[in-house]
C-alpha positions as CSV (number, residue, x, y, z in Angstrom):
1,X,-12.9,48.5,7.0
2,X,-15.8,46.9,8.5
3,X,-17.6,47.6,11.9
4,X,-18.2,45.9,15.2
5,X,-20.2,48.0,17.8
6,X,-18.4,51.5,16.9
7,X,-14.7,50.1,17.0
8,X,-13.0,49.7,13.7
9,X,-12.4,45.4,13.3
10,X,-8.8,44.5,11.1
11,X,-8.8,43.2,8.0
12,X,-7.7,39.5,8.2
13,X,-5.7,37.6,5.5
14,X,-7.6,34.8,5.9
15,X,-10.8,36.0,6.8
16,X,-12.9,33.4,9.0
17,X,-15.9,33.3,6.4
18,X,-14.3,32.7,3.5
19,X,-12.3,29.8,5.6
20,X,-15.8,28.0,6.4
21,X,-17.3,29.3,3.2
22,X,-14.1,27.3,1.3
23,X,-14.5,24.6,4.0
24,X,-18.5,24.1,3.5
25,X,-18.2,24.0,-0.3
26,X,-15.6,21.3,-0.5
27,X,-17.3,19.4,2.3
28,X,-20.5,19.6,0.5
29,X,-19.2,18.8,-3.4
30,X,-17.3,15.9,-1.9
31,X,-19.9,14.6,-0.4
32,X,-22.6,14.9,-3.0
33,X,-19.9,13.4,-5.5
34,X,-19.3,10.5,-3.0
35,X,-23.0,9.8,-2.5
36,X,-23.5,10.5,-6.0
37,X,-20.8,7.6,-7.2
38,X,-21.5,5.4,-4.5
39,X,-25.6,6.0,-6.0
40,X,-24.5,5.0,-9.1
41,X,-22.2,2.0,-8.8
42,X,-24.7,0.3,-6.6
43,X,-27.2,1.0,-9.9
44,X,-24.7,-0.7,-12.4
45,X,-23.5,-3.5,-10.5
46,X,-27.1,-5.2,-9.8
47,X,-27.6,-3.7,-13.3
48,X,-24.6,-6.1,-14.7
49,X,-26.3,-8.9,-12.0
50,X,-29.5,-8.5,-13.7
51,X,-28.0,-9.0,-17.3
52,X,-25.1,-11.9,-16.5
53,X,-28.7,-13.7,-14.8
54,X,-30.9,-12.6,-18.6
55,X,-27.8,-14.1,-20.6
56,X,-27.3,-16.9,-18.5
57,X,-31.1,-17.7,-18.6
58,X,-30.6,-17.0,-22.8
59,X,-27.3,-19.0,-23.6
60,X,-28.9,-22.1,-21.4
61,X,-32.5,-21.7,-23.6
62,X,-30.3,-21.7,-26.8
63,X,-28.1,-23.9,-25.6
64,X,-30.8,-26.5,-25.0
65,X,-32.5,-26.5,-28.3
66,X,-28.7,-27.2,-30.1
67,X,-29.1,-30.6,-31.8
68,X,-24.8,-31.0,-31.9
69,X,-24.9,-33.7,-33.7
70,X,-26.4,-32.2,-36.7
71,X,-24.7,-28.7,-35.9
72,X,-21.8,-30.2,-36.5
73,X,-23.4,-32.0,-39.9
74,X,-24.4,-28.9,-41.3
75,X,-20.7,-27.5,-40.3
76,X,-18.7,-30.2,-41.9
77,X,-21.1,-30.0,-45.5
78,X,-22.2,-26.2,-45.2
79,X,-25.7,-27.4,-46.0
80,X,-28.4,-26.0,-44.0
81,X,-30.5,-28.9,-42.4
82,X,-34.0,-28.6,-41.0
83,X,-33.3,-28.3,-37.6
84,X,-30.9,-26.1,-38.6
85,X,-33.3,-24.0,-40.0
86,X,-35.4,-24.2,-37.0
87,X,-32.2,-23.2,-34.4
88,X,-31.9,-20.0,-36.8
89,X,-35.5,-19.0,-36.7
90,X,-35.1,-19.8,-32.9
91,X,-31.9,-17.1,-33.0
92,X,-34.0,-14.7,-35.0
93,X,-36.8,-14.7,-32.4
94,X,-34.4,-14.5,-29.5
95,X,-32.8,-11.8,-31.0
96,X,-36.1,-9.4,-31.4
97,X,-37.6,-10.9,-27.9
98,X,-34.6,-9.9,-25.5
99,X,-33.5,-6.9,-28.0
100,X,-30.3,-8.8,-28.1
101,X,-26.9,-7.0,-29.8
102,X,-26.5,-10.3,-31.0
103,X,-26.4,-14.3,-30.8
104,X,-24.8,-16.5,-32.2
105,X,-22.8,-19.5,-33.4
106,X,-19.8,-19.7,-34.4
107,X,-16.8,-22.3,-35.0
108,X,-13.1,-20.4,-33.9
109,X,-10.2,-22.5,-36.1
110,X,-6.5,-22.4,-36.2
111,X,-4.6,-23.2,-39.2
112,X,-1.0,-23.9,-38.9
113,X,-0.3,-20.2,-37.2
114,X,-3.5,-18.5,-38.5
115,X,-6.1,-18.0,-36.4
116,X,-9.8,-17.1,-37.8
117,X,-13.5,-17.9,-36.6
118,X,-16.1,-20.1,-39.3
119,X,-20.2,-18.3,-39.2
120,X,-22.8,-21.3,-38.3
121,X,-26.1,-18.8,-37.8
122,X,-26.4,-15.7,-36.6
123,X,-30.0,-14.2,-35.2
124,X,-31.4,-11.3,-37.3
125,X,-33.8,-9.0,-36.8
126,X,-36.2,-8.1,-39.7
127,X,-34.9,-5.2,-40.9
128,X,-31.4,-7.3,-41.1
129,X,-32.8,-10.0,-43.2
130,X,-34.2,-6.9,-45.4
131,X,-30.3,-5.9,-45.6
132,X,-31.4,-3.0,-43.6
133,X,-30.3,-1.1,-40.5
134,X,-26.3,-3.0,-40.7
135,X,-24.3,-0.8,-38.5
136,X,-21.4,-2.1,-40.2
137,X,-20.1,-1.9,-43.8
138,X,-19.6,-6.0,-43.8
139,X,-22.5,-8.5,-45.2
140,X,-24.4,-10.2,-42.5
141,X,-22.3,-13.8,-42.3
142,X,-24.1,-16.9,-43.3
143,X,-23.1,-21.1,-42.7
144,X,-19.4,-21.3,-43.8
145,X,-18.5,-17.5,-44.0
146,X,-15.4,-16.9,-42.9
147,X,-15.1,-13.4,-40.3
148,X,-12.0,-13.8,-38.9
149,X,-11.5,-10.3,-39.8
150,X,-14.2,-8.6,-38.1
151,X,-12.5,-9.1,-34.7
152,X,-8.9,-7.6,-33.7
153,X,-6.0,-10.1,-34.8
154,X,-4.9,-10.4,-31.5
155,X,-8.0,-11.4,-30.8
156,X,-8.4,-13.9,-32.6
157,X,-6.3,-16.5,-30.4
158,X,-8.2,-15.8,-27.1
159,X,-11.4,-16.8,-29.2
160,X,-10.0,-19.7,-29.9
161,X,-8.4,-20.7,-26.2
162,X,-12.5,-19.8,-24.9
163,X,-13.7,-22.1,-27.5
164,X,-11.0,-25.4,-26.7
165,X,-11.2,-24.6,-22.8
166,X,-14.5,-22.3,-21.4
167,X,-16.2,-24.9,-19.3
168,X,-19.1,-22.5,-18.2
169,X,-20.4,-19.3,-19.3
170,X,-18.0,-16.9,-19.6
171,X,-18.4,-12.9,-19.3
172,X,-17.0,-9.7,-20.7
173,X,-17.5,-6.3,-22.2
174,X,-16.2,-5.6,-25.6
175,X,-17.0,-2.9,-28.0
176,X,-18.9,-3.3,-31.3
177,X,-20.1,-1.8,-34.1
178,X,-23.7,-1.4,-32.0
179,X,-21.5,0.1,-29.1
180,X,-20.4,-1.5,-25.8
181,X,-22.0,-4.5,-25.6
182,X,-22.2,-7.1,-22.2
183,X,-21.0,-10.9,-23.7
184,X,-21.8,-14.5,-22.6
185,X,-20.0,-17.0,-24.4
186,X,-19.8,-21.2,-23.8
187,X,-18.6,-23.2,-25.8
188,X,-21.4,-25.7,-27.0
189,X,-19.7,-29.6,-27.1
190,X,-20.6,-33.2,-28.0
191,X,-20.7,-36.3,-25.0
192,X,-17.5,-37.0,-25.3
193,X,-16.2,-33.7,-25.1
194,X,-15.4,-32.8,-28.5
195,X,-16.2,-28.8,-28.9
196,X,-18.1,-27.8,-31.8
197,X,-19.3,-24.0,-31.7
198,X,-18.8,-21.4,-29.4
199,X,-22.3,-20.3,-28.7
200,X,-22.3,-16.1,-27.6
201,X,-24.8,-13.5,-26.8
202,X,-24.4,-9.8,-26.3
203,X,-26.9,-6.9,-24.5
204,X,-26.0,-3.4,-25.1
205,X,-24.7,-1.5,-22.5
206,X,-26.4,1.5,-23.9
207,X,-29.3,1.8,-21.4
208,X,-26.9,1.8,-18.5
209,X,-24.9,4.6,-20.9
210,X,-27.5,7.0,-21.3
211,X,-28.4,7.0,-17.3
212,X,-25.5,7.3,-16.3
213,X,-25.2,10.5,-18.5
214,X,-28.3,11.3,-16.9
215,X,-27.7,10.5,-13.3
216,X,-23.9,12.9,-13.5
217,X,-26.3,16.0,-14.7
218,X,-28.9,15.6,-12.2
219,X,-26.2,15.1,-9.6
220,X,-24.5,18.1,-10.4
221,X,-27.2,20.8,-10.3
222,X,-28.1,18.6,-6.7
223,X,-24.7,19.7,-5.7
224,X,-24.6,22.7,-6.6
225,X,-28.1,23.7,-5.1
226,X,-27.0,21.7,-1.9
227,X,-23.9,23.8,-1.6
228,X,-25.4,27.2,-1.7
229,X,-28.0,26.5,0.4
230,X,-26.0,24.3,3.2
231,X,-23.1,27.0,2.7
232,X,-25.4,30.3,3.4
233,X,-27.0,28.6,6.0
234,X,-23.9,28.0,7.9
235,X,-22.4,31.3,7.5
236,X,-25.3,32.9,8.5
237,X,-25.3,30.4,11.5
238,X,-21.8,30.7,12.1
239,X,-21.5,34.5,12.0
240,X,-24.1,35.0,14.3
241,X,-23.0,32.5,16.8
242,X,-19.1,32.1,16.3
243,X,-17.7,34.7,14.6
244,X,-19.3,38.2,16.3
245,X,-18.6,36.6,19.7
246,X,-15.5,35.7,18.7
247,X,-14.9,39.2,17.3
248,X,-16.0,41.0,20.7
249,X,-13.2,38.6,22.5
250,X,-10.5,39.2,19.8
251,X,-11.4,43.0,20.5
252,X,-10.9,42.9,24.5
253,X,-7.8,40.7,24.4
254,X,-6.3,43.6,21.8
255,X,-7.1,46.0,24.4
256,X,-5.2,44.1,27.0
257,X,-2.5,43.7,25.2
258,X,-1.8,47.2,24.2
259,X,-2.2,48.7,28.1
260,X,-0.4,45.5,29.6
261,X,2.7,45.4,27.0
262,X,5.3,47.7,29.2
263,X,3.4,47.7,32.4
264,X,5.6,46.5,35.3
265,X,2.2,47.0,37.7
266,X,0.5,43.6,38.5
267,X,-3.0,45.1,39.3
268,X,-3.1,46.0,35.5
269,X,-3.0,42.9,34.3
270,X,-7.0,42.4,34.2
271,X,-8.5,41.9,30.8
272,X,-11.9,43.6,30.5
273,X,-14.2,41.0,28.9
274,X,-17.9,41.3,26.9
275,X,-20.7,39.7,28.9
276,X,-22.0,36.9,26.6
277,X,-25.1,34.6,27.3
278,X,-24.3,32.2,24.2
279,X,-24.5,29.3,26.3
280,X,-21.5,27.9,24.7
281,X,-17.8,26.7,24.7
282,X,-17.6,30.7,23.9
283,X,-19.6,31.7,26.5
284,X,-17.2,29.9,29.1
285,X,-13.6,30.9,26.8
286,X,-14.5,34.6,28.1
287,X,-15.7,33.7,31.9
288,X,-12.2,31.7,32.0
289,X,-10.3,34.3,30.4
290,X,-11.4,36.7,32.6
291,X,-10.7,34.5,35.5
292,X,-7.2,34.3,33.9
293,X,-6.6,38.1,33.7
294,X,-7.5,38.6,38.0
295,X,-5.0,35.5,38.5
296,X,-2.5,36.8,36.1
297,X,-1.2,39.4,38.5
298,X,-0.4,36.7,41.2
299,X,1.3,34.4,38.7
300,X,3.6,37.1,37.9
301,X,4.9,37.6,41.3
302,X,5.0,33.6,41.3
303,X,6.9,32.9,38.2
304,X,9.0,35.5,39.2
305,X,10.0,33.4,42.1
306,X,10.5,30.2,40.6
307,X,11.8,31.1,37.7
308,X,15.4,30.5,39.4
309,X,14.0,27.3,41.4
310,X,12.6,26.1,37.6
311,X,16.5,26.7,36.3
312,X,18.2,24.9,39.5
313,X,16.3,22.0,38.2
314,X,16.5,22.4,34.5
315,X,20.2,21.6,35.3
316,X,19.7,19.2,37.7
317,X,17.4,17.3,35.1
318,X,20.8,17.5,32.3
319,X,22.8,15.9,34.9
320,X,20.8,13.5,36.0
321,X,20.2,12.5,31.9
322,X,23.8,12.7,31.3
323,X,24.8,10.1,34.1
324,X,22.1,8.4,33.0
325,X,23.3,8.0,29.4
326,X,27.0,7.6,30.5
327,X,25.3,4.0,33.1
328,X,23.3,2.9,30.3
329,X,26.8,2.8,28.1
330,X,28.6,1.1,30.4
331,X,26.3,-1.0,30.9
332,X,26.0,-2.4,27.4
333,X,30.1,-1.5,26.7
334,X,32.9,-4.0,26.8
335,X,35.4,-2.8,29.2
336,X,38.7,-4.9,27.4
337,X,37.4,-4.3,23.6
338,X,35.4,-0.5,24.4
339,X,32.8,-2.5,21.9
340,X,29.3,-4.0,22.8
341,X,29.0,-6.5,25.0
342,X,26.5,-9.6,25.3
343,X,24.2,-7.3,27.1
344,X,24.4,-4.8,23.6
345,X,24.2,-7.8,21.2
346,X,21.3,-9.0,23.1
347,X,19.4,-5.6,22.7
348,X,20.2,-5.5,18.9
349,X,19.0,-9.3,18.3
350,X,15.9,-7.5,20.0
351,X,15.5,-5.1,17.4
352,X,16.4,-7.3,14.4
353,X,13.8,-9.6,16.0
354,X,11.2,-7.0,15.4
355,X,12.3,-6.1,12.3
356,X,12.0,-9.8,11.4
357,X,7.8,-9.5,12.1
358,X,7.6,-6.5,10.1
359,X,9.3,-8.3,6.9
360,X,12.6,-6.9,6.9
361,X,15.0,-10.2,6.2
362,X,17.4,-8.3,4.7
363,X,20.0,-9.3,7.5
364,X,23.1,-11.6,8.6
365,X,25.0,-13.4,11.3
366,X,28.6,-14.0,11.3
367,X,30.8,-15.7,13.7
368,X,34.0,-15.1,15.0
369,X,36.5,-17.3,17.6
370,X,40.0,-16.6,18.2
371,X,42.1,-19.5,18.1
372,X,44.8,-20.5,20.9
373,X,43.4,-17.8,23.4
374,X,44.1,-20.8,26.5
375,X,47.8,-21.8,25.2
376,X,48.8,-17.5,25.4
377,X,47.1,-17.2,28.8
378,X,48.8,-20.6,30.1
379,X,52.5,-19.8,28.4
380,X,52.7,-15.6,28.2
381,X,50.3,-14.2,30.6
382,X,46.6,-13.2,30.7
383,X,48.0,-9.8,29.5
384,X,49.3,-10.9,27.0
385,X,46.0,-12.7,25.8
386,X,43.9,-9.2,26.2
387,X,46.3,-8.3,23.6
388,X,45.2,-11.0,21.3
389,X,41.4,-10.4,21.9
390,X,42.3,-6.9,21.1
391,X,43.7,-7.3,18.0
392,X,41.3,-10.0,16.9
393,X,38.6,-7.2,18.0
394,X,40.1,-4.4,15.6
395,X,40.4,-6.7,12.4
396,X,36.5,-7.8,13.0
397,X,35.8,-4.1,13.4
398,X,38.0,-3.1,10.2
399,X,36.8,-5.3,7.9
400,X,32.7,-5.0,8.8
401,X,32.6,-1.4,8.9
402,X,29.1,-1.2,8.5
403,X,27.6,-4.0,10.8
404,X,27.6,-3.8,14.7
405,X,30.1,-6.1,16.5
406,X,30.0,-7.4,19.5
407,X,31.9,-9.2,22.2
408,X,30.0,-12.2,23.1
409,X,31.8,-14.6,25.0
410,X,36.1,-14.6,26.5
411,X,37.1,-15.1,23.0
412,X,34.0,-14.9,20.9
413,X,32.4,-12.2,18.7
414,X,29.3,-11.5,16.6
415,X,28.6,-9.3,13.6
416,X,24.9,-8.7,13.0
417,X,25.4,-8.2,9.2
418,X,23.5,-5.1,7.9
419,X,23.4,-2.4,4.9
420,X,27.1,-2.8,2.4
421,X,28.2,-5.6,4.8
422,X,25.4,-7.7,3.9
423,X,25.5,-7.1,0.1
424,X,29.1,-7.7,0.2
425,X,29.5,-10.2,2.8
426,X,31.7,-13.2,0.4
427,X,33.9,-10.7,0.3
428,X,34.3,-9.6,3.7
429,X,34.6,-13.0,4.7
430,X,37.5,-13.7,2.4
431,X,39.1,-10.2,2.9
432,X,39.1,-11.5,6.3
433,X,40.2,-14.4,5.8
434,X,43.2,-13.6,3.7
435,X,44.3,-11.3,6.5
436,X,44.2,-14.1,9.5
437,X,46.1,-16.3,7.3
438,X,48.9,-13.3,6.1
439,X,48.9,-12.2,10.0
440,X,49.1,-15.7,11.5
441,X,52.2,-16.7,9.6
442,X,53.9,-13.6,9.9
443,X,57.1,-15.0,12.3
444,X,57.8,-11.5,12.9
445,X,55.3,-11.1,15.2
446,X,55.2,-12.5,18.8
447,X,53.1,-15.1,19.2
448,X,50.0,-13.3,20.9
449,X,50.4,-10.9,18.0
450,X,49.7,-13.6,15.3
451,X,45.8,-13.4,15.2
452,X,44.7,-16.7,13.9
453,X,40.9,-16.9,14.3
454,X,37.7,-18.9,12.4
455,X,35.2,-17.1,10.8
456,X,31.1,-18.7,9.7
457,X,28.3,-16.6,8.6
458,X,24.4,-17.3,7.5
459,X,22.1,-15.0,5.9
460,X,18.5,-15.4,6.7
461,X,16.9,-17.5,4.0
462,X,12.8,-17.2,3.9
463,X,11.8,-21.0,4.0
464,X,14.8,-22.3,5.2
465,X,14.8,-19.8,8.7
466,X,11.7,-18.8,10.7
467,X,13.7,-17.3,14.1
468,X,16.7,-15.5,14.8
469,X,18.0,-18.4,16.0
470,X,17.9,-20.1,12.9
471,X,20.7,-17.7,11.2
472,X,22.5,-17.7,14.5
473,X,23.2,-21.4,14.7
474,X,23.9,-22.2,11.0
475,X,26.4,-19.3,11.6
476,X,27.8,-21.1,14.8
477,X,28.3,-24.2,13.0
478,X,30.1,-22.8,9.9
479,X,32.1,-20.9,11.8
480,X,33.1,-24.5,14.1
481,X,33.4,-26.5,10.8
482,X,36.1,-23.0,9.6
483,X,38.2,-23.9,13.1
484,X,38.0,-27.9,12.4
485,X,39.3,-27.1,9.2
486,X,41.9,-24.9,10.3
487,X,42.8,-27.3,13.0
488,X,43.2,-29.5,10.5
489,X,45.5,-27.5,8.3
490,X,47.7,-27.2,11.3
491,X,48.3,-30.7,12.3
């Protein structure tokens, strides 16, 4: 049980130290990692910069002293010419100067569907052309040798793709016997076009290995000794300014609690703070608390009062919502149908618009018009037509039980197609369909019972639609074309 100023302090879960201790170390290991990383890819990329420029500079100085005519003498007899003998020597030297992996040139060949790469030269170093210090357990390649099968099979066909196609100098990192190793290749050609070698030339990566080994060890004893020393700094900081402060207040408002949890008495209700001369947001959390406490009494006497005046309007406020929700209803309700009305179908074209900009297209229009609505007014009665548009109503609604439908017009309605609808909707449609047609020649029925109505939908098609509109008026005119057709039928 620890101490605070001869009062025994509670033993917290969670204490507050160990939260900012927790909080300081992650704070400071992220940070050091971030730094750290950020440190180091900065290092490798203008490392990589400064090799692709050495390479470039390389393959362009070898590149330049490649006679291609004779290259490709010396290929076609495998007989080693005296400027090919130069070129080599030329390798050999480039190879020591820039402590290359290697350079080289070689000729990549398909035959019928097998793939496999033809030696011209090859740079040594001088321990190489001893036969010493191979990494591998293959013979160093001379003019003619065929190493195919130093290089992965699958492989093999990119090689050959670089050497028919690479235009400029090309770069990659592949692993060799000498490690990973940073590769420029071109492909070296004649005027005309013709390719004859593909000209490559590695530097090891090994430098930029090792230092980055380095660079992760001295970065972690940084981090470490960065987070005791920012972490003990801060709790030392933090308990002296935060938490015994905080502690003295925690202790008062107990206090308060315990002698103000029963007591019916106003004038109690005064909390006894610590004077504290932080200087601080603490400072003033105990000035206003205490301010708080010699209010309190008279916001009890005051709540007491409105509490009944707070309720009154708590219920005004639910009816007031409630008539508001049953006028915003009607607003948007059809009175005949009891579905939405133009002012409803206009507020849901306002969401699919939205939905539109934020790339949801997965959405429909389908038109529907009831047929001989003016002939039942004029011969049966205007009743006898709210009947029809009621019936028409119910068959839309039946059928697309999924989609809002809406009354848009005397005798017109929409369906915003949506969710099983949409995936579905050939089949809706003809479902539909099938049911006009049985219901309309049913002569059974009474005439205003008969439900004969055209039906047209679009889906939105990216490319072909760009608005709302779009959908809605290709709908409109398939679902005309259905009633010409009908029309048709009829006559």
């Amino acid at each position: 049980m620890l101490y605070l100023e001869g009062k025994p302090v509670k033993e917290y879960k969670k204490p507050l130290t160990r939260r900012i201790f927790n909080v300081c170390l992650v704070f400071t290991i992220v940070l050091c990692i971030t730094m750290g990383a950020i440190g180091f890819v900065v290092f490798q990329r203008s490392m990589m910069k400064q090799y692709e420029m050495n390479l470039s500079d390389i393959i362009e100085l070898a590149e330049s002293r490649i006679d291609v005519e004779d290259l490709e003498k010396c290929g076609e007899t495998y007989t080693r010419s005296e400027k090919f003998e130069e070129l080599s020597a030329f390798f050999d030297q480039v190879r020591e100067s820039y402590s290359l992996d290697h350079i080289a040139l070689t000729k990549p060949v398909k035959e019928g569907d097998k793939y496999d790469v033809i030696q011209f030269m090859s740079g040594l170093t001088e321990p190489e052309k001893r036969g010493e210090a191979v990494v591998s357990d293959s013979p160093i390649p001379y003019l003619g040798d065929r190493i195919g099968f130093v290089f992965p099979a699958e492989l093999l066909p990119q090689i050959y793709a670089e050497f028919l196609y690479n235009e400029n100098i090309k770069f990659i990192t592949v692993k060799s016997d000498y490690g990973n190793t940073y590769r420029g290749a071109v492909t070296v050609r004649k005027d005309d076009g013709t390719p004859v070698a593909l000209l490559t030339a590695g530097i090891s990566l090994e430098f930029i290995e090792e230092t980055r080994s380095h660079y992760l060890r001295i970065a972690l004893l940084a981090t470490i000794v960065l987070s005791l020393v920012f972490i003990t700094i801060m709790i030392l900081w933090l308990r002296k300014h935060v938490i015994t402060p905080l502690s003295r207040i925690e202790n008062a408002a107990g206090e308060f609690e315990e002698k103000s949890r029963y007591e019916r008495d106003p004038n109690v209700l005064v909390m006894n703070l610590p004077e504290l001369h932080t200087g601080d947001e603490l400072e003033s959390l105990s000035e206003a608390l205490s301010t708080m406490s010699v209010r309190m009494k008279n916001y009890v006497e005051d709540l007491v009062k409105s509490a009944q005046t707070v309720d009154n309007l708590r219920q005004d406020l639910e009816f007031s919502k409630k008539q508001a929700m049953q006028f915003s209803e009607l607003a948007i309700k059809d009175a005949l149908t009891g579905i939405r009305n133009k002012t409803g179908y206009d507020k849901e074209v306002e969401k699919v618009i939205k939905g539109l900009e934020r790339g949801d297209t997965q959405f429909g229009v389908a038109m529907i018009d009831l047929n001989d609505l003016k002939k039942i007014n004029d011969e049966y009665g205007h009743d006898k037509g709210n009947i029809a548009i009621k019936n028409l109503c119910r068959l839309v609604c039946t059928t697309f039980e999924h989609s809002p439908v809406f009354r848009i017009g005397g005798d017109e309605f929409a369906v915003i197609l949506k969710g099983s609808d949409y995936d579905r909707v050939e089949e809706l449609i003809g479902t539909f369909n099938e049911r006009v047609d049985k219901i309309s020649k049913d002569e059974s029925l009474d005439f205003w019972d008969r439900t004969s109505a055209a039906i047209g939908y679009a889906l939105y098609t990216e490319g072909r639609d760009f608005v709302y509109d779009d959908v809605f008026k290709r709908a409109d005119e398939a679902m005309y074309a259905r009633k010409n057709e009908m029309k048709a039928a009829r006559e």
